[in-house]
FITIRO-969652 format. One record per atom (N, C-alpha, C, O): residue number from 1; residue in one letter; atom name; x negated, y, z. Coordinates in Angstrom, 2 decimals, always signed. Layout:
# residues N
<lumse num="NUM" residuo="a" atomo="CA" east="X" north="Y" up="Z"/>
...
***
This chain:
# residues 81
<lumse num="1" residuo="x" atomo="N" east="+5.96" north="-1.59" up="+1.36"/>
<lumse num="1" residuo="x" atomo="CA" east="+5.82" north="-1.15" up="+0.00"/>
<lumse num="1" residuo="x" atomo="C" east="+5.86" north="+0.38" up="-0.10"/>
<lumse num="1" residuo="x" atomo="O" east="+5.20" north="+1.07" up="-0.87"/>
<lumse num="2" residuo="x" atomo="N" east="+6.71" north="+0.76" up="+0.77"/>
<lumse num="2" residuo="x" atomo="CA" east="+6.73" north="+2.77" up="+0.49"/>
<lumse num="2" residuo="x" atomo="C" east="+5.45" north="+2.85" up="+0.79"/>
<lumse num="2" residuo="x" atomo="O" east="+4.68" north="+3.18" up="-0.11"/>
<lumse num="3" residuo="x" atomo="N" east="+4.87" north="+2.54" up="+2.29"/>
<lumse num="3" residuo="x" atomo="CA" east="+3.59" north="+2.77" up="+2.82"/>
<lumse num="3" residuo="x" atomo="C" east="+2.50" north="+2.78" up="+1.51"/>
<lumse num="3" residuo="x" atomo="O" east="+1.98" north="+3.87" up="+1.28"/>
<lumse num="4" residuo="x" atomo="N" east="+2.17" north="+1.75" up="+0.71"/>
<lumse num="4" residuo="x" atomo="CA" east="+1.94" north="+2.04" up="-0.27"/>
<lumse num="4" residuo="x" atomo="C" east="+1.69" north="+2.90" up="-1.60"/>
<lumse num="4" residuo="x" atomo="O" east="+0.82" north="+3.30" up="-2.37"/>
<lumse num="5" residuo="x" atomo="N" east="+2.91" north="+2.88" up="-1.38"/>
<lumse num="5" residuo="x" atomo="CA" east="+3.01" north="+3.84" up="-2.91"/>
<lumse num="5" residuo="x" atomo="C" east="+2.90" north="+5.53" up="-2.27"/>
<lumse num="5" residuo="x" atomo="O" east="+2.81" north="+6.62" up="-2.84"/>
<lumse num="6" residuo="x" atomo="N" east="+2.95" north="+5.06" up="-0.68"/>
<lumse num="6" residuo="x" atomo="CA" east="+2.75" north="+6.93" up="-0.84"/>
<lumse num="6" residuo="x" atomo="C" east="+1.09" north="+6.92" up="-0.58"/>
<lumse num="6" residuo="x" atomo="O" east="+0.46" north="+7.74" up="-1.24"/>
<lumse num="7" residuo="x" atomo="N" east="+0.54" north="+6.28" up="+0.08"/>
<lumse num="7" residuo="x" atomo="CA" east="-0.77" north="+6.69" up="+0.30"/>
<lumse num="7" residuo="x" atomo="C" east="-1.85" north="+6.17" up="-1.38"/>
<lumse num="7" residuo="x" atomo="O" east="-3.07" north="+6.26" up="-1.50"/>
<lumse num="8" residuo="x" atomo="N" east="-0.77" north="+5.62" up="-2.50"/>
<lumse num="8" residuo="x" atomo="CA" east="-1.38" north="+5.71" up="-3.89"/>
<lumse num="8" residuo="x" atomo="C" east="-1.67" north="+7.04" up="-3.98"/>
<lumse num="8" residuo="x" atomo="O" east="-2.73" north="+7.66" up="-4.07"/>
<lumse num="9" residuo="x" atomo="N" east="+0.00" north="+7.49" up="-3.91"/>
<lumse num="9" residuo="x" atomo="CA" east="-0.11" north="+8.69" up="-5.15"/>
<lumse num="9" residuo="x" atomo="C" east="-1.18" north="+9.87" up="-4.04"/>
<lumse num="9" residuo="x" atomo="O" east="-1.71" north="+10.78" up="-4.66"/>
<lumse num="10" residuo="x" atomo="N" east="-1.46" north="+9.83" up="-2.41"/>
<lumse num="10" residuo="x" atomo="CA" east="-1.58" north="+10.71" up="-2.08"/>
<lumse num="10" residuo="x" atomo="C" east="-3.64" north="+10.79" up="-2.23"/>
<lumse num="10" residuo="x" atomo="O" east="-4.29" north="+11.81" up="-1.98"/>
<lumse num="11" residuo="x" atomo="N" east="-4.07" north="+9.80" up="-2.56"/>
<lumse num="11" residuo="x" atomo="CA" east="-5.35" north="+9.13" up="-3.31"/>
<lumse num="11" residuo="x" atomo="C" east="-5.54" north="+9.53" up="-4.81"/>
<lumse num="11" residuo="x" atomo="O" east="-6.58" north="+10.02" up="-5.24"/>
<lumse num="12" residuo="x" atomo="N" east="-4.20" north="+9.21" up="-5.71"/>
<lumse num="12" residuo="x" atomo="CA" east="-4.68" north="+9.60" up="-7.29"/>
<lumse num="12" residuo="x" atomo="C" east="-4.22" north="+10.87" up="-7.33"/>
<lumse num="12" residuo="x" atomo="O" east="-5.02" north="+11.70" up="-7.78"/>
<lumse num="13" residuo="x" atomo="N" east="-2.99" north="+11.32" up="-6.94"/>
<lumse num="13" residuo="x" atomo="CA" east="-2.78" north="+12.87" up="-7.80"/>
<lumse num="13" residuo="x" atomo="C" east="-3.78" north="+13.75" up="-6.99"/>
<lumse num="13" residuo="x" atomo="O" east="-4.06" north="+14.59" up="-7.85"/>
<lumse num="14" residuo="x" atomo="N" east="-4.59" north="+14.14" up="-5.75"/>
<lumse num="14" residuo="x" atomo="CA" east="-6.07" north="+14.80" up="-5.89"/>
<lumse num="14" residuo="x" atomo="C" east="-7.03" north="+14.52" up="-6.73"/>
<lumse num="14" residuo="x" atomo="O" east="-7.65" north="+15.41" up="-7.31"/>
<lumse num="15" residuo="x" atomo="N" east="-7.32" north="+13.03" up="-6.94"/>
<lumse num="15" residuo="x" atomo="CA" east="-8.46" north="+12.74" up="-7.88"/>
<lumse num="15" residuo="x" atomo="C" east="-8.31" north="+13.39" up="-9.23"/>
<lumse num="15" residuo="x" atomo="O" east="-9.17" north="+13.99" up="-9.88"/>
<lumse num="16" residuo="x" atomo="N" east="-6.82" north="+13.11" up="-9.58"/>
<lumse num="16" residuo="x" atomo="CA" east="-6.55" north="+13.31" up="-10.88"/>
<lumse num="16" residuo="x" atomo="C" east="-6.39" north="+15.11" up="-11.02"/>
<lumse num="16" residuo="x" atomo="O" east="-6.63" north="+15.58" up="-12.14"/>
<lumse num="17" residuo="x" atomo="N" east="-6.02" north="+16.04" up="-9.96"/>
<lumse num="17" residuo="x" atomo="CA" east="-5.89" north="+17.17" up="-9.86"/>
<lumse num="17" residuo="x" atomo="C" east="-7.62" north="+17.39" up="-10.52"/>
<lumse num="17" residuo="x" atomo="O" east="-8.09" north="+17.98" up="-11.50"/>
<lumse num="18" residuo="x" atomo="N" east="-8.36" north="+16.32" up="-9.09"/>
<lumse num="18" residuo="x" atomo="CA" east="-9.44" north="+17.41" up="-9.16"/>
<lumse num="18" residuo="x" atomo="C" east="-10.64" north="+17.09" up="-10.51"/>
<lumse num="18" residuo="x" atomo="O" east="-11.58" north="+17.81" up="-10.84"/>
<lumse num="19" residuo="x" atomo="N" east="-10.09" north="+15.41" up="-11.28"/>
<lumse num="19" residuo="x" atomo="CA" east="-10.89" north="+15.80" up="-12.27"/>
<lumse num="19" residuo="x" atomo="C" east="-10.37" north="+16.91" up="-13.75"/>
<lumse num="19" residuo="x" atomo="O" east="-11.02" north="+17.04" up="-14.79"/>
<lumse num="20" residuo="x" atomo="N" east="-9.47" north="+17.38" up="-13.53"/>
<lumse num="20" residuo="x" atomo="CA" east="-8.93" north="+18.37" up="-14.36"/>
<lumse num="20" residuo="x" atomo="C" east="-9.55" north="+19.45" up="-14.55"/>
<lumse num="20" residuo="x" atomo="O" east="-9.53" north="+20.13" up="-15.58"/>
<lumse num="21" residuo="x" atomo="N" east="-10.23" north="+19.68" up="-13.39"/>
<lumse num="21" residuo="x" atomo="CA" east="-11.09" north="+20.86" up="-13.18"/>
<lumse num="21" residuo="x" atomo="C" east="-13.11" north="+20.41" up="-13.37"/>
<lumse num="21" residuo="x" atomo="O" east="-13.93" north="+21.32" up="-13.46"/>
<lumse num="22" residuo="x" atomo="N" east="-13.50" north="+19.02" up="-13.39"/>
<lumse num="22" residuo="x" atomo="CA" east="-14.50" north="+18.66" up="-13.80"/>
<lumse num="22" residuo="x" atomo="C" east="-14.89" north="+18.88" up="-15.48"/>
<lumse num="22" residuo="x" atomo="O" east="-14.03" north="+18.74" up="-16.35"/>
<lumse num="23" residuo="x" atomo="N" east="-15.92" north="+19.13" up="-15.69"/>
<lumse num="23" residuo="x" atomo="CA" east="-16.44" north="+19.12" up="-16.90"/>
<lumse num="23" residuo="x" atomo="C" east="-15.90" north="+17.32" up="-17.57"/>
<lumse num="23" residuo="x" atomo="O" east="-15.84" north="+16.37" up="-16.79"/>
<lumse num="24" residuo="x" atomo="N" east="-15.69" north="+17.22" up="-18.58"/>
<lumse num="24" residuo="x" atomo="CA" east="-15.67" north="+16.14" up="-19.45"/>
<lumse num="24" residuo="x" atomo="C" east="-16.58" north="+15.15" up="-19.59"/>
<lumse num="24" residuo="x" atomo="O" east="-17.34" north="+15.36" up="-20.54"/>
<lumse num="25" residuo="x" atomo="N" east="-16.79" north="+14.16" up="-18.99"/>
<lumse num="25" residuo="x" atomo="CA" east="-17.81" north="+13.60" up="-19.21"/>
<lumse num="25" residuo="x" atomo="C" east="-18.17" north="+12.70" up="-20.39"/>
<lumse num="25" residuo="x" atomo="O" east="-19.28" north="+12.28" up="-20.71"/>
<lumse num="26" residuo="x" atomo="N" east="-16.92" north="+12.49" up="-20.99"/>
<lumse num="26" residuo="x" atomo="CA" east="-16.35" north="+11.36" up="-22.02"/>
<lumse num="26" residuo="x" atomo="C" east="-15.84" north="+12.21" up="-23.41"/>
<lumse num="26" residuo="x" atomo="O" east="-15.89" north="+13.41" up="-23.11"/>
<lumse num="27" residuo="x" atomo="N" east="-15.55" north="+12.11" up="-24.27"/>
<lumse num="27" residuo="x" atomo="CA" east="-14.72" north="+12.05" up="-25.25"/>
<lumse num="27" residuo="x" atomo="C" east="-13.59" north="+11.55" up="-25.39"/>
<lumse num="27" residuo="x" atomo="O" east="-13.47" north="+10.81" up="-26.36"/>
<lumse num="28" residuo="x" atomo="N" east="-12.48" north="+11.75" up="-24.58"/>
<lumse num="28" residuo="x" atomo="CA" east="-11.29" north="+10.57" up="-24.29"/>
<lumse num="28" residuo="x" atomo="C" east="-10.34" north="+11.21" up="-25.26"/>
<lumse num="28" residuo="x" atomo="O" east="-10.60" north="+12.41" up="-25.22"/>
<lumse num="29" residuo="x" atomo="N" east="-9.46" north="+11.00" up="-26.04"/>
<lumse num="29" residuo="x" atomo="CA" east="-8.11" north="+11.26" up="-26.51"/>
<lumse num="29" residuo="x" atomo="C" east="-6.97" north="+10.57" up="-25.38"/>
<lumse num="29" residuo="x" atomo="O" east="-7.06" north="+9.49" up="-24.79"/>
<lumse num="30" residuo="x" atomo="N" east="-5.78" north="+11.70" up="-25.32"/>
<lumse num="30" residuo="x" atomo="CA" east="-5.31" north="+11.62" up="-24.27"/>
<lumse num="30" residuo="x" atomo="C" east="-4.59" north="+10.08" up="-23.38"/>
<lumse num="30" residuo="x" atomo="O" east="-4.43" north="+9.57" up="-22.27"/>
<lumse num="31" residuo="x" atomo="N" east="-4.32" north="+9.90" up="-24.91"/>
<lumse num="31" residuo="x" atomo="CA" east="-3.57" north="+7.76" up="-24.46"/>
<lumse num="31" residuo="x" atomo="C" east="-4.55" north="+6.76" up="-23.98"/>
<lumse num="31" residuo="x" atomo="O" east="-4.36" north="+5.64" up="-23.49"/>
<lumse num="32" residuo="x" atomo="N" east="-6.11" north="+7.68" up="-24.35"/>
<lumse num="32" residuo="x" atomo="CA" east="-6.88" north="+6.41" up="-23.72"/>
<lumse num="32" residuo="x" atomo="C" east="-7.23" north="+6.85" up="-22.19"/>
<lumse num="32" residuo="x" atomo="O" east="-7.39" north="+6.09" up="-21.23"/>
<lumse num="33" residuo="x" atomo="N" east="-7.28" north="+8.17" up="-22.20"/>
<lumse num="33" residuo="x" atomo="CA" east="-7.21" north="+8.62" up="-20.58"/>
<lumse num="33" residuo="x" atomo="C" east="-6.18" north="+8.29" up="-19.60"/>
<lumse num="33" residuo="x" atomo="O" east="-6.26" north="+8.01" up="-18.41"/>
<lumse num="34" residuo="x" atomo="N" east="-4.98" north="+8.42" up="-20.56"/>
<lumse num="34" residuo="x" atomo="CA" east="-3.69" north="+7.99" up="-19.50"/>
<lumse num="34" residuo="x" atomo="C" east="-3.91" north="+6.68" up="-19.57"/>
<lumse num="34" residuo="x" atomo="O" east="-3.66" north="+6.42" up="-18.39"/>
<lumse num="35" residuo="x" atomo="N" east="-4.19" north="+5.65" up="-20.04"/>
<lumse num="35" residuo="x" atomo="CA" east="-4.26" north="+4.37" up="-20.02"/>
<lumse num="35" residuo="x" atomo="C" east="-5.37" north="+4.24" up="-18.43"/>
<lumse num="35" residuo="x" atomo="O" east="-5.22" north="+3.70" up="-17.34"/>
<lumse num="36" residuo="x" atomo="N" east="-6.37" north="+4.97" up="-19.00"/>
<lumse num="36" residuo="x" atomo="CA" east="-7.47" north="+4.73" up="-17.84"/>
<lumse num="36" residuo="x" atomo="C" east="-6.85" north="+5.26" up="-16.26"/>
<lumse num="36" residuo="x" atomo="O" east="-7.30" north="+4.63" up="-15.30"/>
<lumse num="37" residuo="x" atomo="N" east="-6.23" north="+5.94" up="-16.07"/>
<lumse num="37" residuo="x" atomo="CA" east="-5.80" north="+6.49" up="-15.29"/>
<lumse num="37" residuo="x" atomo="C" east="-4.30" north="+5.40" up="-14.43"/>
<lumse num="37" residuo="x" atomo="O" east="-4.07" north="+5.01" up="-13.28"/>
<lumse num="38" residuo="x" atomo="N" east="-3.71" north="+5.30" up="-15.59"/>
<lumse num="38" residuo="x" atomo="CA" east="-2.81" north="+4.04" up="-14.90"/>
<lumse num="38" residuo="x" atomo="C" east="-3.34" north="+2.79" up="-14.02"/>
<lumse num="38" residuo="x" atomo="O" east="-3.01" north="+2.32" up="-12.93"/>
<lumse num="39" residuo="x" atomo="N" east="-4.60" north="+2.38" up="-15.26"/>
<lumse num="39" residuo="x" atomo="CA" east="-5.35" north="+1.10" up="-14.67"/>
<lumse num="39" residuo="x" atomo="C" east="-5.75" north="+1.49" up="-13.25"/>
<lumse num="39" residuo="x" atomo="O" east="-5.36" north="+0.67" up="-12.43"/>
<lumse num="40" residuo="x" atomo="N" east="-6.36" north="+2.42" up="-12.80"/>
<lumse num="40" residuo="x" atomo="CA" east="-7.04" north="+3.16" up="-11.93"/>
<lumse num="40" residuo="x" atomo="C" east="-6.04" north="+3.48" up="-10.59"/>
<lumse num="40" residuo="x" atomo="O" east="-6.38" north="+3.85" up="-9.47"/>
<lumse num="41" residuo="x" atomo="N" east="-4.73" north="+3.20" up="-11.12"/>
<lumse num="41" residuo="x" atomo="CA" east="-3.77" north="+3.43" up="-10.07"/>
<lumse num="41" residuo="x" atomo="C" east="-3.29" north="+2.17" up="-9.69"/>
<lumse num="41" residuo="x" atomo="O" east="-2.98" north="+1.85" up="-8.55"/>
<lumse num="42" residuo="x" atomo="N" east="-3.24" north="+1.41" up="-10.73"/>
<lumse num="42" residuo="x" atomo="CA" east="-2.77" north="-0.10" up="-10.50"/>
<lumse num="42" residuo="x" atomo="C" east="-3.69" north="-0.84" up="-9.47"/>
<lumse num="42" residuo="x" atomo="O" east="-3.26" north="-1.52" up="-8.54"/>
<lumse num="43" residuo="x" atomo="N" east="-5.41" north="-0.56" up="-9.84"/>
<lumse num="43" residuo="x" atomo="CA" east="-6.19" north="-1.15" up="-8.92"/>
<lumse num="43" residuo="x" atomo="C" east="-6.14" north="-0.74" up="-7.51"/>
<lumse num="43" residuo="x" atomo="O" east="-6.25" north="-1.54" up="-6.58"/>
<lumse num="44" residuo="x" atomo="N" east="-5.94" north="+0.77" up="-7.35"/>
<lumse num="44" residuo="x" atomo="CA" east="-5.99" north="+1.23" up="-5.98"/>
<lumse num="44" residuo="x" atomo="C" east="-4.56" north="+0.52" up="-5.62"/>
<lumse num="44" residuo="x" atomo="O" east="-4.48" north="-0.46" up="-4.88"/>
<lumse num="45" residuo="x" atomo="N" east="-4.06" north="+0.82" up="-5.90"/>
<lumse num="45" residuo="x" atomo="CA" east="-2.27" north="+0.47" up="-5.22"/>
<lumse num="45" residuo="x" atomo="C" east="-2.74" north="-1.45" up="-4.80"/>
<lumse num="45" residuo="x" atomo="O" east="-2.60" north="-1.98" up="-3.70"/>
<lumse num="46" residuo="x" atomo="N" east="-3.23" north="-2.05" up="-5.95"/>
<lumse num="46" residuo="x" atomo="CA" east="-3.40" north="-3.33" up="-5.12"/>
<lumse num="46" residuo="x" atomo="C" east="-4.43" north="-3.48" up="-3.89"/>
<lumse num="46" residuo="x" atomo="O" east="-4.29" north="-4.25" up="-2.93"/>
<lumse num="47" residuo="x" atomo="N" east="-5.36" north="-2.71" up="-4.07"/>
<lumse num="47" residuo="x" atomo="CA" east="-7.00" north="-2.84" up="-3.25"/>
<lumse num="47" residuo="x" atomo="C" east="-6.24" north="-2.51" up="-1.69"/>
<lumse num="47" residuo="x" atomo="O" east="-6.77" north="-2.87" up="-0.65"/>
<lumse num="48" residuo="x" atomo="N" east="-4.77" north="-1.70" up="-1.73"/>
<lumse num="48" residuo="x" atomo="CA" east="-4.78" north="-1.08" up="-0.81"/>
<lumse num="48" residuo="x" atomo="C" east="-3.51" north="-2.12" up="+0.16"/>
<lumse num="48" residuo="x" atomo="O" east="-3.34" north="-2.04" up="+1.38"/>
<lumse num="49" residuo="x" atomo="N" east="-2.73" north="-3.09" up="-0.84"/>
<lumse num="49" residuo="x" atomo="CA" east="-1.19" north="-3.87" up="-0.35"/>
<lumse num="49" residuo="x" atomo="C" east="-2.00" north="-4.23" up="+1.30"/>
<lumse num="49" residuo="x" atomo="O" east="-1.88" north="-3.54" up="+2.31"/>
<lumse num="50" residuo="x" atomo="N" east="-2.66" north="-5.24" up="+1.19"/>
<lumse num="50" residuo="x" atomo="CA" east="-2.92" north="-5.88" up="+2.57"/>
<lumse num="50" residuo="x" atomo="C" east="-3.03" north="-4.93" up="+3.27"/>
<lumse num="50" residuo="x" atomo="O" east="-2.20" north="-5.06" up="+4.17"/>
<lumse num="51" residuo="x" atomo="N" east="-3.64" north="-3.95" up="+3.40"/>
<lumse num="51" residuo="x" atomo="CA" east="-4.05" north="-2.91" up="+4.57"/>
<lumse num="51" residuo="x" atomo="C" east="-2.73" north="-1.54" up="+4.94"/>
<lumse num="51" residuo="x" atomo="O" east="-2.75" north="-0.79" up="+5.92"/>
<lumse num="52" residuo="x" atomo="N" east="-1.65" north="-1.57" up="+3.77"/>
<lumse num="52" residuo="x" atomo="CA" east="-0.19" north="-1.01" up="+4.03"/>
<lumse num="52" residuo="x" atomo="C" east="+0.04" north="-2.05" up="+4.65"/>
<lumse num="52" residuo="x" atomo="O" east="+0.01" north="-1.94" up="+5.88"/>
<lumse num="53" residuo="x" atomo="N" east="+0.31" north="-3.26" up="+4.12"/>
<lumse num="53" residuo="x" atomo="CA" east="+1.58" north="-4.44" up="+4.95"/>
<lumse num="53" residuo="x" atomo="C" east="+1.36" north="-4.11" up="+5.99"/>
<lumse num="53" residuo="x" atomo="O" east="+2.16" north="-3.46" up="+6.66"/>
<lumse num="54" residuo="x" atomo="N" east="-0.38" north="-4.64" up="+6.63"/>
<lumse num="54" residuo="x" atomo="CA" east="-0.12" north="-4.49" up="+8.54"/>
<lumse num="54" residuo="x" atomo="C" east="+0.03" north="-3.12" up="+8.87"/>
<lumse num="54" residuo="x" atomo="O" east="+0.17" north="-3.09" up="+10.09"/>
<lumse num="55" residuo="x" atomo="N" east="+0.08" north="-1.95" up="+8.40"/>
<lumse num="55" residuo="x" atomo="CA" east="+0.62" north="-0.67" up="+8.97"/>
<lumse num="55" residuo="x" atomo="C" east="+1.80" north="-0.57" up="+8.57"/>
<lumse num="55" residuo="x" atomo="O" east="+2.28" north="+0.56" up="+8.67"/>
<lumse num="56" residuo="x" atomo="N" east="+2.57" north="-1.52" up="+8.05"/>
<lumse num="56" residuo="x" atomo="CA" east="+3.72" north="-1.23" up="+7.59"/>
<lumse num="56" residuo="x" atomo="C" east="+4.10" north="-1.89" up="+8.97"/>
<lumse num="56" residuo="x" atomo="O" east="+4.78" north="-1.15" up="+9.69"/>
<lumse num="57" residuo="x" atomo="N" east="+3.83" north="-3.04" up="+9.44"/>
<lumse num="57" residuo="x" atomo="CA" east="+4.08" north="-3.97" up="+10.53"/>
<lumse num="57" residuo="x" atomo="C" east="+4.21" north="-3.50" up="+11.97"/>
<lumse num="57" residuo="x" atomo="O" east="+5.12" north="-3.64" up="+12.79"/>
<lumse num="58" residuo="x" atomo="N" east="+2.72" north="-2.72" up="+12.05"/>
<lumse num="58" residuo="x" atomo="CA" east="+2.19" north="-1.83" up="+13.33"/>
<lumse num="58" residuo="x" atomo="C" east="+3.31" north="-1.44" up="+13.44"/>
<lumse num="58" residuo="x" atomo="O" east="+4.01" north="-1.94" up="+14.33"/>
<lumse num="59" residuo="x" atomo="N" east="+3.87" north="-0.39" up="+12.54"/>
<lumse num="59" residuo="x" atomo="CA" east="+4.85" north="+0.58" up="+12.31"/>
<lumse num="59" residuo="x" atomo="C" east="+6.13" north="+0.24" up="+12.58"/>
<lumse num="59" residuo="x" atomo="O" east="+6.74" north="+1.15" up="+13.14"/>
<lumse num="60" residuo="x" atomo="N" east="+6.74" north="-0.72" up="+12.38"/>
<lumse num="60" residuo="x" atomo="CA" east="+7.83" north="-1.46" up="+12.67"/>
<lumse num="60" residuo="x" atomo="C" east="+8.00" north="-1.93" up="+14.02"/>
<lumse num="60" residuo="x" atomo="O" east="+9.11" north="-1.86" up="+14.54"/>
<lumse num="61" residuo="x" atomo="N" east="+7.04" north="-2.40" up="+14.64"/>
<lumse num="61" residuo="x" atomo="CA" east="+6.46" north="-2.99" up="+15.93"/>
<lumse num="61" residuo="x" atomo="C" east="+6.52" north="-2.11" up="+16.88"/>
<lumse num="61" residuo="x" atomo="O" east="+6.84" north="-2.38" up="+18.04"/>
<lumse num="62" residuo="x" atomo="N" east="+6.15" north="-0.77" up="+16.39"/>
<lumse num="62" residuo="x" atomo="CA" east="+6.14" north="+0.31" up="+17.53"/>
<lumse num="62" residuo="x" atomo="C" east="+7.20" north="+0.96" up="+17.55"/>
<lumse num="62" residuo="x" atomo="O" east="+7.55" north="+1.17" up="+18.71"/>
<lumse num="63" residuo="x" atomo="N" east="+8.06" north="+1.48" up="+16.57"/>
<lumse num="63" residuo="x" atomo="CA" east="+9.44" north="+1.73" up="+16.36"/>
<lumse num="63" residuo="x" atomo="C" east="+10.30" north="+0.93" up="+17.18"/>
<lumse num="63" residuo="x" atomo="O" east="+10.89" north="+1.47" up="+18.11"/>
<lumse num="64" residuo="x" atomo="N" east="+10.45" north="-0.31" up="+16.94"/>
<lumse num="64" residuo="x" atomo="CA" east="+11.41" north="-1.34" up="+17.37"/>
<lumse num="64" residuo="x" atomo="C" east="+10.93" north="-2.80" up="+17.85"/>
<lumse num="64" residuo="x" atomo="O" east="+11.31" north="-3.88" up="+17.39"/>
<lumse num="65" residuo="x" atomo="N" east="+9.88" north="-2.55" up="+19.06"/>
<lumse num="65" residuo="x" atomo="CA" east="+9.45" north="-3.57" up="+19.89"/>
<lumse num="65" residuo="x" atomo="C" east="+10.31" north="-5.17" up="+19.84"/>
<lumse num="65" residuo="x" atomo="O" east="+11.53" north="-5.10" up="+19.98"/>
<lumse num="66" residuo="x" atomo="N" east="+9.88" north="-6.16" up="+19.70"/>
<lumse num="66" residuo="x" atomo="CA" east="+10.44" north="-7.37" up="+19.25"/>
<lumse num="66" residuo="x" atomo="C" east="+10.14" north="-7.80" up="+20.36"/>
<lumse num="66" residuo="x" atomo="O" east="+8.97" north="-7.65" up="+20.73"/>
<lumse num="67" residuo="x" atomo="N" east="+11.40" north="-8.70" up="+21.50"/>
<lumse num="67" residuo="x" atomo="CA" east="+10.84" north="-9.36" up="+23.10"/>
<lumse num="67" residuo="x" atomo="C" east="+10.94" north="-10.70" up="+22.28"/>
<lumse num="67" residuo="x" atomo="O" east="+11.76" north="-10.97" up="+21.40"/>
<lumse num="68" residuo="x" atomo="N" east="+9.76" north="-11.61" up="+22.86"/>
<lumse num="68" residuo="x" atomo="CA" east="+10.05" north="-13.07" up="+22.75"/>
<lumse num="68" residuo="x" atomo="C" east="+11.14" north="-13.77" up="+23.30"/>
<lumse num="68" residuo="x" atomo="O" east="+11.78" north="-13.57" up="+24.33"/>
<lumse num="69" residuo="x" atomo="N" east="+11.23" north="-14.51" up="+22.56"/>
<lumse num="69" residuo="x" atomo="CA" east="+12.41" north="-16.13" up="+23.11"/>
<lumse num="69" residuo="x" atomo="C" east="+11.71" north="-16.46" up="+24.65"/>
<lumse num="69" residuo="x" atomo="O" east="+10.53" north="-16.47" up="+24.98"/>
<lumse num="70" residuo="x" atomo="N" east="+13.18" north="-16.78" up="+25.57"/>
<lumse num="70" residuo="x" atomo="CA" east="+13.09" north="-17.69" up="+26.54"/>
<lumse num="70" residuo="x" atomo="C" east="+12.29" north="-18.97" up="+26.17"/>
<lumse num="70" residuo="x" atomo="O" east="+12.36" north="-19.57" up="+25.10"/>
<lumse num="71" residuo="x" atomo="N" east="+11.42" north="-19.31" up="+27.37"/>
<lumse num="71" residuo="x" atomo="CA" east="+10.88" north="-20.38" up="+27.36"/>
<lumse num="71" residuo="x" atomo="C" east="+12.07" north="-21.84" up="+27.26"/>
<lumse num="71" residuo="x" atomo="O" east="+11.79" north="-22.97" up="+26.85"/>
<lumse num="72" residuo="x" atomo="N" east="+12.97" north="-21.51" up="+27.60"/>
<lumse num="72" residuo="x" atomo="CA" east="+13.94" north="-22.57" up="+27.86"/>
<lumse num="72" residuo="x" atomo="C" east="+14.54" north="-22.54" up="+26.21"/>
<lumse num="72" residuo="x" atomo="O" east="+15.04" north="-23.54" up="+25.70"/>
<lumse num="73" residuo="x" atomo="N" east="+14.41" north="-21.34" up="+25.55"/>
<lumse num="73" residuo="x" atomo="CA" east="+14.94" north="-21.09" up="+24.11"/>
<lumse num="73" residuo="x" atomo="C" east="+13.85" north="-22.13" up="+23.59"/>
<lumse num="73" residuo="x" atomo="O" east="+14.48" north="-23.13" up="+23.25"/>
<lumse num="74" residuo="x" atomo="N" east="+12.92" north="-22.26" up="+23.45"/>
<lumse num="74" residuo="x" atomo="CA" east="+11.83" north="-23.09" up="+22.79"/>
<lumse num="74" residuo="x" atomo="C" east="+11.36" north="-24.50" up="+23.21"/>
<lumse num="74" residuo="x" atomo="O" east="+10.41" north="-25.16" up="+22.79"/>
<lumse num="75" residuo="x" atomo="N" east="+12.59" north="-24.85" up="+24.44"/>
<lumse num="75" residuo="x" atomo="CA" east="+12.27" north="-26.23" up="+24.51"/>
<lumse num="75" residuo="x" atomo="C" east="+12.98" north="-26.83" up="+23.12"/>
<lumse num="75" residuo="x" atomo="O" east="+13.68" north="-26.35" up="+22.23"/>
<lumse num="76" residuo="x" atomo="N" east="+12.25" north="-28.54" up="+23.56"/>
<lumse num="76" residuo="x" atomo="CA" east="+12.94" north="-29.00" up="+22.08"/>
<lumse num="76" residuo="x" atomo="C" east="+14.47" north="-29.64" up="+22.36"/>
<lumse num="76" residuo="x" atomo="O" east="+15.10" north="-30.31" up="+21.55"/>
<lumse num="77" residuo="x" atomo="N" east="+14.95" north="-29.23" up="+23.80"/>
<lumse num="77" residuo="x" atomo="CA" east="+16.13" north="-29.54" up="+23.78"/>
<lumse num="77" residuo="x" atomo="C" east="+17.29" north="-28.61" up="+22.97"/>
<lumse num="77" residuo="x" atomo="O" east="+18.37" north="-29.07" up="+22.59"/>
<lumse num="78" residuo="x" atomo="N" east="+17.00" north="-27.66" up="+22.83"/>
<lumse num="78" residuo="x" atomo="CA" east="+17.48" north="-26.47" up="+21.91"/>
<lumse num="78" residuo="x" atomo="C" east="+17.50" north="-26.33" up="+20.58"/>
<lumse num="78" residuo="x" atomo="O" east="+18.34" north="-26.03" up="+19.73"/>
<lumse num="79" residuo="x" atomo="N" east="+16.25" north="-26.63" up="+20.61"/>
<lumse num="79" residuo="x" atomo="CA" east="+15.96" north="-26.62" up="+18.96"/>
<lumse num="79" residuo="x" atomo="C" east="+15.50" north="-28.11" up="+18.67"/>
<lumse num="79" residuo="x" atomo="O" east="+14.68" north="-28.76" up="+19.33"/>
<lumse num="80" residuo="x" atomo="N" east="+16.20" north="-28.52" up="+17.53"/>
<lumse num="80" residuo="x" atomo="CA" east="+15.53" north="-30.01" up="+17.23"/>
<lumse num="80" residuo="x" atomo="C" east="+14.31" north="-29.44" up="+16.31"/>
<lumse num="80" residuo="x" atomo="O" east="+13.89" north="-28.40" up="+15.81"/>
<lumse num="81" residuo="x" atomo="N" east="+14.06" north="-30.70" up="+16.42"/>
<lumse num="81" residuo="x" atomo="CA" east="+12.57" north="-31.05" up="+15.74"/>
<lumse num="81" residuo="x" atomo="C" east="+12.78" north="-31.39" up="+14.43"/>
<lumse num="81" residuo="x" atomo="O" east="+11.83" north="-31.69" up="+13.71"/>
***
């Protein structure tokens, strides 16, 4: 989830920097821009969950390598069924 929310904001606050400096293309009053602008963050932040999780994972994985269970750990004498 951090993975996320940082590579949101590091996606909208340039866009949003750099349409500040674009000509107007719209007529917006400001609540309907901030509205548009939220939506616009909400979509990226979701478009983007699946593709944080597995770098969130990678990331975890390479940090703190996980060894598998003994083969003898995974008979079913160990573990019931």
């Amino acid at each position: 989830m951090y993975v996320n929310v940082i590579l949101t904001e590091a996606i909208m606050l340039p866009s949003f920097v750099v349409s500040l400096f674009l000509p107007p293309l719209f007529d917006l009053r400001w609540p309907t821009a901030f509205a548009l602008w939220m939506l616009a963050t909400v979509l990226v932040s979701l478009s983007l969950t699946r593709w944080t999780r597995s770098l969130w994972l990678a990331l975890d994985f390479w940090l703190e390598p996980w060894t598998p269970l003994p083969t003898k750990m995974l008979d079913s004498e160990v573990l019931p069924r």
